[in-house]
C-alpha positions in Angstrom: 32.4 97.5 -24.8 34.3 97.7 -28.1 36.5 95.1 -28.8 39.0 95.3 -31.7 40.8 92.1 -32.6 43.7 91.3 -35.1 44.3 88.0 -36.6 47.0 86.6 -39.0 50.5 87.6 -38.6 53.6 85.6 -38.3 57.0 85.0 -40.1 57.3 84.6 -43.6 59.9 84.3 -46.2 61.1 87.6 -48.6 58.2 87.6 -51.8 55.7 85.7 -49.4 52.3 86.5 -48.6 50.2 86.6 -45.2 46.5 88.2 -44.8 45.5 89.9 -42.0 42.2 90.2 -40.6 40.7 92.5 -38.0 37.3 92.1 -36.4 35.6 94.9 -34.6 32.6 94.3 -32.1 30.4 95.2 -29.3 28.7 98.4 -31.2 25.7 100.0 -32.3 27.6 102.7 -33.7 28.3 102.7 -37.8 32.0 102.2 -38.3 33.1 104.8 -40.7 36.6 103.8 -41.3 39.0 101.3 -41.1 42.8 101.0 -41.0 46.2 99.0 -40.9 48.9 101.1 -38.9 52.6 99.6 -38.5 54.9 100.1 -36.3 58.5 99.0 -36.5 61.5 98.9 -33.5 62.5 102.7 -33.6 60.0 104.5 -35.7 56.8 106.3 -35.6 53.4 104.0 -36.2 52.3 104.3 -39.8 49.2 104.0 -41.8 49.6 101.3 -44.4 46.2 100.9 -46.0 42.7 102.2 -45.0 38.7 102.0 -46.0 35.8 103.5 -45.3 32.8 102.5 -45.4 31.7 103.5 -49.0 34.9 101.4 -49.6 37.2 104.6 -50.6 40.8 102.9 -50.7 44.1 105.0 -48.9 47.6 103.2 -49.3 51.0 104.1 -48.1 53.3 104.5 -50.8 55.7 101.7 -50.2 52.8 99.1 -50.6 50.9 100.4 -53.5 50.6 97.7 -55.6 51.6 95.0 -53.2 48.6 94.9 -50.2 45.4 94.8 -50.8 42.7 96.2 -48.0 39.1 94.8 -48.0 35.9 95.2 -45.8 33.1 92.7 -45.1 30.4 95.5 -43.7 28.2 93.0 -42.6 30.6 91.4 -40.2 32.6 94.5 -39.1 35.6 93.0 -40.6 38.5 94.4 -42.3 41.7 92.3 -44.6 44.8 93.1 -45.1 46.1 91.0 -48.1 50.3 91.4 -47.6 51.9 90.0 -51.1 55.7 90.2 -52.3 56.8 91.0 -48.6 60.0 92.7 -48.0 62.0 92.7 -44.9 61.6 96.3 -44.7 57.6 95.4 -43.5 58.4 94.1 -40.6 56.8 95.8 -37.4 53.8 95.1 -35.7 50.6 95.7 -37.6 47.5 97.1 -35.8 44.4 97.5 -36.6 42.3 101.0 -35.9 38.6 101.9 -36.3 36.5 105.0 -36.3 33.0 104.4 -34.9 30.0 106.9 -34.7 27.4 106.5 -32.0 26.8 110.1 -30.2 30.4 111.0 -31.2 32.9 109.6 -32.8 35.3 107.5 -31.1 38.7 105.5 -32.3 39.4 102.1 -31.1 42.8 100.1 -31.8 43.7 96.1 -31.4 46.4 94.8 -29.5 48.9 94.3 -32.6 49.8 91.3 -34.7 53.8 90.8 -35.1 55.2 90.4 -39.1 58.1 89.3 -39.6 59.9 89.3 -43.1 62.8 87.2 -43.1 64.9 84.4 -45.0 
């Protein structure tokens, strides 16, 4: 069964930086993409940042320049490196990946709170 896991949130001060990190197992299948959603209190889930596996970058405009997404292939792992924070990224951050086996399937993590606040 495929498991996808988030790691790293918390609270953090305006201008600070957190790294998030989201580990997918229990596949054979090739995992073809990656990606960050958000989702704050009142609005529709977002993609922030994505990769796929050729390592082809995607970023929301709002964090261009600012977050930094990363992939470690070899342990089905993707980073979300979060710098100069603003209050407006709080929301809950969840990881999503794309997996081919027969067909190709999505899978999401549970969510990992942010919180940007002085």
């Amino acid at each position: 069964q495929v498991q996808v896991v988030e790691s790293g949130g918390g609270l953090v001060q305006p201008g600070g930086s957190l790294r998030l990190s989201c580990a997918a197992s229990g596949s054979t299948g090739t995992i073809t993409f990656m990606g960050w959603y958000r989702q704050a209190p009142g609005k529709q889930r977002e993609l922030v940042a994505s990769i796929t596996s050729g390592g082809s970058t995607n970023y929301e405009d709002s964090v261009k320049g600012r977050f930094i997404i990363s992939r470690d292939n070899a342990k089905n792992t993707v980073y979300l490196q979060m710098n100069s924070l603003k209050p407006e990224d709080t929301a809950v951050y969840y990881c999503n990946a794309r997996i081919v086996t027969m067909v190709l399937r999505e899978y999401w993590g549970q969510g990992t709170q942010v919180t940007v606040s002085s």
